[in-house]
C-alpha positions as CSV (number, residue, x, y, z in Angstrom):
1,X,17.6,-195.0,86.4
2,X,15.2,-193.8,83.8
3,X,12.3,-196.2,82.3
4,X,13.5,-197.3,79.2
5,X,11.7,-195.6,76.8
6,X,9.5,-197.7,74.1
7,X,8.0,-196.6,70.5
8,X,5.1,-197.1,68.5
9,X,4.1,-196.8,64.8
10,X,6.7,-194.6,62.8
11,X,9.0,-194.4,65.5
12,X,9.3,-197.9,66.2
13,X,10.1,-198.7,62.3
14,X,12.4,-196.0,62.2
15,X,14.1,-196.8,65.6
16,X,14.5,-200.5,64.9
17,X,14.9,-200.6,60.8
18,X,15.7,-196.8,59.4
19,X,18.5,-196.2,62.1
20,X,20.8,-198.9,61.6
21,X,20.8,-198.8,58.4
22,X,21.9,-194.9,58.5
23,X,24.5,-195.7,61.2
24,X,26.1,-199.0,58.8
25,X,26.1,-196.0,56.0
26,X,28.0,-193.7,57.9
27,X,30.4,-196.7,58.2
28,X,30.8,-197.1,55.0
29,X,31.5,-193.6,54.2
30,X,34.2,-193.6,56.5
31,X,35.9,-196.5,55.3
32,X,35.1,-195.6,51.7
33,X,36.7,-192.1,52.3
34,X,39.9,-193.3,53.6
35,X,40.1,-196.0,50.9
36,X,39.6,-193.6,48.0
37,X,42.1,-190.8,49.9
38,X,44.6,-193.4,49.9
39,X,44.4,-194.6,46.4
40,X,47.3,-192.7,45.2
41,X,49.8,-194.9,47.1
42,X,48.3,-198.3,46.8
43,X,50.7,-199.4,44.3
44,X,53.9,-198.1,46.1
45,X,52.8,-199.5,49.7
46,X,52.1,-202.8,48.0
47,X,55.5,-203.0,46.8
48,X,57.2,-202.1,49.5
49,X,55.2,-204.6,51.5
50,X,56.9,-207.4,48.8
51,X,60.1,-206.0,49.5
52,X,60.8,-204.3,46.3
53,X,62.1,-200.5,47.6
54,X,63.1,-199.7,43.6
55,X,59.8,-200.6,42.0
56,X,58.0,-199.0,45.2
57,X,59.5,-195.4,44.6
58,X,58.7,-195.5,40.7
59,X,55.3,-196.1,41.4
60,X,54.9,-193.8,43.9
61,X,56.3,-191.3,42.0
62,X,54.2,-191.8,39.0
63,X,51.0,-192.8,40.8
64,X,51.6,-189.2,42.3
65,X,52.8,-187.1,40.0
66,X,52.1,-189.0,36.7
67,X,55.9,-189.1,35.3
68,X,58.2,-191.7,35.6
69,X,61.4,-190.2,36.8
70,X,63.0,-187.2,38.7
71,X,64.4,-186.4,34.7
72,X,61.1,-185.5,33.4
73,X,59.4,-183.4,36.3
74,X,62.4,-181.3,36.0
75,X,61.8,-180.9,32.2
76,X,58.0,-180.5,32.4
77,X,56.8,-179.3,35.6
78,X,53.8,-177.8,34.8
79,X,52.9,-181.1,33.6
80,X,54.1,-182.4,37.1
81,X,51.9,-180.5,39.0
82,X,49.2,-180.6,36.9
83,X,49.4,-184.4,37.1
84,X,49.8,-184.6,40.7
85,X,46.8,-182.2,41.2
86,X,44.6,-184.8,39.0
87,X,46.0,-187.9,40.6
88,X,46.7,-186.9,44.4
89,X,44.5,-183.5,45.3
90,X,41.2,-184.9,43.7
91,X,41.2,-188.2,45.0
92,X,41.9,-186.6,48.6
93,X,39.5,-184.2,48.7
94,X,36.7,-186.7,47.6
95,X,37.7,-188.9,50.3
96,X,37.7,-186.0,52.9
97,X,34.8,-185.4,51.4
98,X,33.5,-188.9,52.4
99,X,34.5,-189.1,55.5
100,X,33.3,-185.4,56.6
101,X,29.5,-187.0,55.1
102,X,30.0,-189.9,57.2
103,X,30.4,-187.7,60.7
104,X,27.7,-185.6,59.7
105,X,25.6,-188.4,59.1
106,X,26.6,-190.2,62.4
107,X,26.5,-186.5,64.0
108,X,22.4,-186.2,63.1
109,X,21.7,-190.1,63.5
110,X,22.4,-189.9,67.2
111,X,22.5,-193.1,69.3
């Protein structure tokens, strides 16, 4: 078994104060990634978690695409997909975005 190794100076601060404290962040990355990815459906998850299947689907649909009903898509969908670019795409890629920081983080941290 090696001898366990011990540090001095720098490497001892950074060993016992720096490096936690980066491997909590890429924690919180993480969980702040999939948090912000999943924004979108908040709403219509908590609804369905009450037991209210009609509310859930209207806000899932307009938390997603920002229009209230199948009626209006159909009439604007430019403004459909324009809506469910600002409301689902950017949130996901900042929370991909997040969670690919984290792993890079944790990746160059070490152990």
């Amino acid at each position: 078994m090696p001898k366990k190794r011990t540090y001095k100076g720098f490497a001892k601060m950074m060993h016992h104060w720096v490096k936690p404290a980066l491997k909590a962040t890429t924690h919180v990355l993480t969980i702040g990634g999939v948090v912000v990815a999943a924004t979108p459906v908040i709403r219509g998850t908590k609804a369905v978690a009450s037991g209210q299947i009609t509310n859930a689907s209207e806000a899932l649909l307009f938390d997603t695409t920002e229009k209230s009903n199948a009626a209006s898509i159909a009439a604007d969908p430019v403004g459909a997909i324009s809506g469910t670019i600002a409301s689902t795409g950017i949130p996901l890629v900042v929370g991909i975005a997040l969670v690919w920081a984290g792993a890079q983080l944790r990746k160059r941290v070490g152990n």
